[in-house]
Backbone as CSV, one residue per row, in Angstrom:
resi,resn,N_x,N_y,N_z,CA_x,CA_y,CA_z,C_x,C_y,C_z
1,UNK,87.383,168.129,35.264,86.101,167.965,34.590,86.223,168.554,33.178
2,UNK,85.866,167.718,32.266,86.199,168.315,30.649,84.976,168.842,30.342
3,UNK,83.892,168.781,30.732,82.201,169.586,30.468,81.740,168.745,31.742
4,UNK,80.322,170.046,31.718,79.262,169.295,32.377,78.005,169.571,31.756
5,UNK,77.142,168.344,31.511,76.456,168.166,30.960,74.591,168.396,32.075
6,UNK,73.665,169.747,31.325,72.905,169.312,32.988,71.993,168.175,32.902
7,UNK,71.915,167.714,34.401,71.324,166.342,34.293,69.849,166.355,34.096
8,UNK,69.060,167.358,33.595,67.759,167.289,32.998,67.568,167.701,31.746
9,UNK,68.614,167.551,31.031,68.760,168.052,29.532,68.016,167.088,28.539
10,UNK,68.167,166.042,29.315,67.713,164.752,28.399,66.308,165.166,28.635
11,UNK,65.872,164.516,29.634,64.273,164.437,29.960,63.732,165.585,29.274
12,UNK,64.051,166.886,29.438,63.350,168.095,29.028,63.520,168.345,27.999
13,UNK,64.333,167.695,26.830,64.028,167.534,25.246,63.337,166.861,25.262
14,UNK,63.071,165.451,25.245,62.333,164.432,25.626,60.626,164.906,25.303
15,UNK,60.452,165.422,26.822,59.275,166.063,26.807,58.803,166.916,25.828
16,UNK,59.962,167.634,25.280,59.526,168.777,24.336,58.327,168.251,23.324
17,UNK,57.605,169.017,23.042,56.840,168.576,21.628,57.493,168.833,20.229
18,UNK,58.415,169.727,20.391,59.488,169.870,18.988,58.913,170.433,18.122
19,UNK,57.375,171.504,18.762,56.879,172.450,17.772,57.179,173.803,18.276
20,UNK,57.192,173.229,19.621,57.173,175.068,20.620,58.616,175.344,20.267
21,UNK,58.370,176.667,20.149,59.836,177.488,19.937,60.477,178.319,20.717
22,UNK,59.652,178.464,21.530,59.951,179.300,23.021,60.835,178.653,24.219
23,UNK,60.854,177.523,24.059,61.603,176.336,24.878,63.095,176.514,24.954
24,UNK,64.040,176.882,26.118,65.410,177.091,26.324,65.356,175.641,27.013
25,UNK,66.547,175.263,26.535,66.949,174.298,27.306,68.370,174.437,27.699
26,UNK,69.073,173.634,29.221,70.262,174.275,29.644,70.618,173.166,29.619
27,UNK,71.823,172.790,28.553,72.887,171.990,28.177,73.916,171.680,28.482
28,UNK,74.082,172.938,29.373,75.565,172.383,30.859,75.701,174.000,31.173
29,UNK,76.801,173.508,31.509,78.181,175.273,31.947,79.051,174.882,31.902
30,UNK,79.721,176.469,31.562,80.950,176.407,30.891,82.076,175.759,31.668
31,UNK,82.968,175.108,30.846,83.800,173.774,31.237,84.538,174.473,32.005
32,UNK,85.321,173.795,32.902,86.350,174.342,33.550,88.060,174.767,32.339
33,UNK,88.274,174.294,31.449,88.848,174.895,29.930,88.723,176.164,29.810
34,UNK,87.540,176.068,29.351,87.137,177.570,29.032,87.043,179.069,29.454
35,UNK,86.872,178.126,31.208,86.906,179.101,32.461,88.673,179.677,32.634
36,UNK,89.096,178.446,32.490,90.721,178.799,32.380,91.009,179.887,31.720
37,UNK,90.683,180.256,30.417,90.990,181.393,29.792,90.196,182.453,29.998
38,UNK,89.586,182.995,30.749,88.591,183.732,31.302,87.251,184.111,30.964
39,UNK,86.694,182.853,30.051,85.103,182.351,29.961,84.843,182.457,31.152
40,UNK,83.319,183.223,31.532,82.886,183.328,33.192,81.728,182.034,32.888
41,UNK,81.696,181.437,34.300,81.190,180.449,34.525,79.671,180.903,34.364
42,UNK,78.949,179.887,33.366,77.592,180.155,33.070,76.646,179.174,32.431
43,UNK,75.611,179.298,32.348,75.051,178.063,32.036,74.863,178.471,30.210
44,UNK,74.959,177.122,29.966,74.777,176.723,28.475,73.897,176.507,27.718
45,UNK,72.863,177.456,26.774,71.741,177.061,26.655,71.168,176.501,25.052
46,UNK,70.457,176.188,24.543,70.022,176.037,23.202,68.503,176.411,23.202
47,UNK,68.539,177.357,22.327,67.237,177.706,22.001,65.942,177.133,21.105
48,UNK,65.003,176.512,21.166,64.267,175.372,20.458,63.928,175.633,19.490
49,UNK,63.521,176.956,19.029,63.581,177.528,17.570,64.827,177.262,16.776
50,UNK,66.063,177.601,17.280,67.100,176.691,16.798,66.998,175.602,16.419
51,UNK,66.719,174.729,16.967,66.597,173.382,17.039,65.716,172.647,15.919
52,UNK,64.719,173.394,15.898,63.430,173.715,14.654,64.413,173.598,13.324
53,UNK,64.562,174.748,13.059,65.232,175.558,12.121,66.359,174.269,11.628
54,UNK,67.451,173.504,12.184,67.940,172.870,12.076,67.428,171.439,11.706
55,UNK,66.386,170.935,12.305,65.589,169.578,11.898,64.564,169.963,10.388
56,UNK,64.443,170.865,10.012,63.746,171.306,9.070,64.941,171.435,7.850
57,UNK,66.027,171.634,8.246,67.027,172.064,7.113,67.766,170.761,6.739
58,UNK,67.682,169.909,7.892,67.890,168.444,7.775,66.918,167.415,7.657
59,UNK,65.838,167.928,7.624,65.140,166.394,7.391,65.332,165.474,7.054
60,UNK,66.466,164.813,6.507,66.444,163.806,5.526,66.784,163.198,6.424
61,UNK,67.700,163.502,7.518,68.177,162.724,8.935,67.609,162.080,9.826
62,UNK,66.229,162.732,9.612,64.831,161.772,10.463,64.793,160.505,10.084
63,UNK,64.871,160.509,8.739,64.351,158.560,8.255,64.697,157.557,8.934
């Protein structure tokens, strides 16, 4: 397995309203790669304030 991706990652951006900033979303766990070198197995998250912060610094990418 090269990643795993979790299977409600989609839907639960989706849903997001993309104002709340409090919103974690879990984007997988750590690959079996990573685990190889002694990354402990864990879930993967992105924080929506991130996410903010990034669509605001890019806007131009919306059009």
């Amino acid at each position: 397995m090269k990643y795993s991706i979790d299977e409600n990652f989609k839907k639960t951006y989706n849903e997001w309203d993309k104002t709340d900033p409090t919103i974690y979303f879990t984007v997988g766990n750590t690959s079996n790669a990573l685990q190889s070198i002694g990354i402990k197995k864990q879930p993967i998250t992105l924080d929506s304030s991130k996410v903010i912060k990034i669509k605001n610094k890019h806007s131009e990418n919306d059009r």
